[in-house]
N, C-alpha and C positions, 0 to 999 in steps of 0.2 A: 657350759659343759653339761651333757646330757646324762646322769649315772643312771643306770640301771640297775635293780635287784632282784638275784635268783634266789626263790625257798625254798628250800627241801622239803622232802616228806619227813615223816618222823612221830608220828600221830599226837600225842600229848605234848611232846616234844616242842613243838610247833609255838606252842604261846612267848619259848624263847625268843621268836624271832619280832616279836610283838614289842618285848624287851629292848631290842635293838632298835625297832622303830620308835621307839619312844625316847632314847638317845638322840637317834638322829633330828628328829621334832625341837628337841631340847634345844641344838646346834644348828638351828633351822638349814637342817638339809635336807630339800626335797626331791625325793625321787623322780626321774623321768619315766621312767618305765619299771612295768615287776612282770614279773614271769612265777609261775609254781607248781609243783606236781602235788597230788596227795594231798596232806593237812597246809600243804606250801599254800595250794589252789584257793585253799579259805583267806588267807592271810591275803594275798594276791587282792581275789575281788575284792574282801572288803574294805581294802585300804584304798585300789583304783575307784572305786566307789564311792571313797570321802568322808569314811570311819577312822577316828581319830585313832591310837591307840590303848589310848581311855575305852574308850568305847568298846574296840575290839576284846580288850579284857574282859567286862562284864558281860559280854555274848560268852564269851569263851567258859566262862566261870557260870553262867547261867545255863546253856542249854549244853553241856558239854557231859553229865549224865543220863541226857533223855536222848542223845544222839547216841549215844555207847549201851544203850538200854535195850536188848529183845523183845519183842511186839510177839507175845502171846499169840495173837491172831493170827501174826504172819507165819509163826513157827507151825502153827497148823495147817493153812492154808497148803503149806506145803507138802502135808500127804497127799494132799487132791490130784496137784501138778506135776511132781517128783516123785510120789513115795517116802520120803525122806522129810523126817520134822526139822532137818539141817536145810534140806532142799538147795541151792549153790552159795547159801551164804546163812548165818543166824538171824543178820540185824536185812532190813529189807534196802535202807539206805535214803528212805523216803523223808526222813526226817530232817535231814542234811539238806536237800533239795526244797522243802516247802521253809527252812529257815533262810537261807539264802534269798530263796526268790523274795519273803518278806522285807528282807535288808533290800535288797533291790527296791525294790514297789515301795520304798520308804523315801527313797534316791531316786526315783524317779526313773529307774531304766527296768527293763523285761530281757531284752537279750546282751548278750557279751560285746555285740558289735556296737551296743547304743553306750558302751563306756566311753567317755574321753580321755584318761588315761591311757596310753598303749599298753598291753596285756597279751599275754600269752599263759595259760593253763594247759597242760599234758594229761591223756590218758593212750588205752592201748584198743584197741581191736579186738577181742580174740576171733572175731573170725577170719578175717584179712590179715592180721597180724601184725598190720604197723600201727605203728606211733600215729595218734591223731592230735592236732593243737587245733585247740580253743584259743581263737584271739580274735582282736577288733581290728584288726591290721588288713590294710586290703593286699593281696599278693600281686598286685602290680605295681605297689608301693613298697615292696622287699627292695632293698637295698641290702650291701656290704660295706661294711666299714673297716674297710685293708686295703694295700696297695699291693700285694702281694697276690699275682696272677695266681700262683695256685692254691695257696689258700680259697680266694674266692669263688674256682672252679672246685674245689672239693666241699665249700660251702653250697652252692647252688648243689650237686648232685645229692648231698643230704638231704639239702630242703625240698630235693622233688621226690626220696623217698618217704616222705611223711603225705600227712594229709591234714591240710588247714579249715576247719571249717569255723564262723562266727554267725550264720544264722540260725542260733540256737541258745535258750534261755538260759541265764547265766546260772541259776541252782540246777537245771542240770549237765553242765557243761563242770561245775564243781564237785556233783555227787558221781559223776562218770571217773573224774580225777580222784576221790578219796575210795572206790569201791572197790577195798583190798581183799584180794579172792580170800576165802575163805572164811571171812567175818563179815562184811558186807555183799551181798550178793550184785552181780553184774548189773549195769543197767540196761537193759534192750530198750534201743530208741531207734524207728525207722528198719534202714537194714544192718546197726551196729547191732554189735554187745560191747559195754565197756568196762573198764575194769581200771585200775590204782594205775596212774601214770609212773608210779614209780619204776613199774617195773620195766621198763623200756630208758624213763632220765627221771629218774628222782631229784636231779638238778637239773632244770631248762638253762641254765647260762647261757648256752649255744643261742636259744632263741634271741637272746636281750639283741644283738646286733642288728637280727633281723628287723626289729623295733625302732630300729634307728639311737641305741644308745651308744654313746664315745666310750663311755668307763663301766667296769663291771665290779657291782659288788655280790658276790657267792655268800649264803650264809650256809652250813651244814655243820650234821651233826657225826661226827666220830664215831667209830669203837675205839670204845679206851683200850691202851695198847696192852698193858698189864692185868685188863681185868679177866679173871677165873671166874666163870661162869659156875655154880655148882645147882641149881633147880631148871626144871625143864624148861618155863617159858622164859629164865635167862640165857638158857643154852642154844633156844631159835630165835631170839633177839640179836643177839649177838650173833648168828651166824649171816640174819638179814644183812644188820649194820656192814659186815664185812664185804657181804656179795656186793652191796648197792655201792659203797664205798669204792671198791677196786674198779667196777663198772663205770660208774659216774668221774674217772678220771680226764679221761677225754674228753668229757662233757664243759671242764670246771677249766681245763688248762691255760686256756685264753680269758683266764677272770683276771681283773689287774689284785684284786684281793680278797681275800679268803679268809672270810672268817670260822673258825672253829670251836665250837660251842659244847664241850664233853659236859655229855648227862648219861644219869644212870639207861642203862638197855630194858629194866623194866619201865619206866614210864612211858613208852610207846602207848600206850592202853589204861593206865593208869590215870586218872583225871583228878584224884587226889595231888600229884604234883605240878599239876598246871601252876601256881605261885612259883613254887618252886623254881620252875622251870624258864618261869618270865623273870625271875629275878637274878638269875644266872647269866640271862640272856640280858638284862640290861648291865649289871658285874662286867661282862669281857668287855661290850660292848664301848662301857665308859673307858677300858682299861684300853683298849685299841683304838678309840674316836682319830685318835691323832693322825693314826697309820691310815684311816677309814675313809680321810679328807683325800679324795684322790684326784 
């Protein structure tokens, strides 16, 4: 049985899902395929890539301030270019990309396509506007996995409104997926500009099929239903968590399970609760292994 797994975005959030794979490890269940948008996209490669969850931790834990850190240089550079010492982002995003491709060039691969895992990572266009996936998947190798005529004709016309590309380096194919407007600045590559896959599927689910997976495991993270916002960047956190939430339904509804992982709305940005956050994530994880076995 081929399972698949979708990560959300969620930024700090993210190390949860770390948590889970480390469960699953425990239970030896190996995934056949991942998908990710945003901080999913990190988890993704460097798990297809054959970074333990151990592993993944101590990156996470180690360059997880100098990736969230402002580059002085960059913030100037951008009077030059913009005018603007914001210029279309704080952080440049370069950081993200030259860490990744290390982890790469450590595993022996350069581009997305040279993974042997099946993989699919999301970002967005903004100047064409669609949804672009990063994967190693050849698109004459897309299949469906339904018997249901229309199901797989409303499949295929999705999958021809996107754009699949895999000849392109795997840090930045992941720093395109985490480069959340307005903290991270866009990445111009060729004739894109790209920008935080969330904002189009903050959960690829949809994709794992394409990958050739049987069974779908969703991981995301909630807004808590009860929670009162009362400070500002809890009041656009939670208003994110709700937008991507209600959006990404469609995305999720052909997962056979869904996992649910409620963390605070400030730790999107917060890197002090990375632990935190991994240990939450392995908490549900144990508490649901059972339901998880699918």
């Amino acid at each position: 049985m081929n399972i698949g797994i979708a990560f959300s975005g969620g930024g700090a959030k993210g190390a949860a899902h770390i948590g889970v794979l480390k469960v699953l490890e425990k239970n030896n269940i190996k995934p056949f395929a991942v998908t990710g948008a945003s901080i999913g996209s990190i988890i993704a490669s460097l798990y297809a890539m054959g970074y333990t969850p151990d592993e993944m931790l101590k990156l996470f834990q180690y360059f997880s301030k100098s990736i969230l850190r402002a580059d002085v240089k960059y913030l100037f550079s951008n009077l030059k270019t913009t005018k603007s010492i914001l210029g279309q982002g704080i952080i440049s995003g370069e950081d993200i990309e030259e860490i990744i491709n290390e982890c790469a060039k450590l595993k022996g691969y350069k581009y997305i396509k040279d993974i042997p895992m099946p993989i699919s990572i999301t970002s967005v266009d903004l100047i064409t506007k669609k949804e672009c996936v990063f994967t190693n998947k050849q698109q004459n190798e897309i299949s469906y996995n339904t018997k249901d005529a229309k199901t797989a004709e409303k499949q295929l016309f999705e999958h021809k409104q996107k754009e699949y590309i895999s000849n392109i380096e795997i840090g930045k194919a992941v720093r395109a997926s985490c480069s959340y407007p307005g903290v991270f600045a866009p990445l111009e590559y060729k004739n894109y500009k790209f920008v935080d896959g969330g904002i189009l599927n903050n959960i690829p689910a949809d994709e794992l099929q394409l990958l050739g997976a049987d069974k779908v495991l969703t991981i995301r993270f909630p807004a808590e239903k009860n929670e009162n916002p009362d400070r500002m960047v809890d009041v656009l956190f939670r208003s994110i968590d709700i937008a991507f939430e209600n959006r990404d339904e469609a995305n999720i509804k052909n997962s056979d399970y869904i996992l649910d992982i409620y963390l605070p709305s400030s730790a999107v940005f917060d890197v002090k609760q990375i632990n935190l956050c991994y240990e939450e994530g392995y908490k549900v994880a144990m508490q649901e292994i059972r339901n998880m076995i699918l």
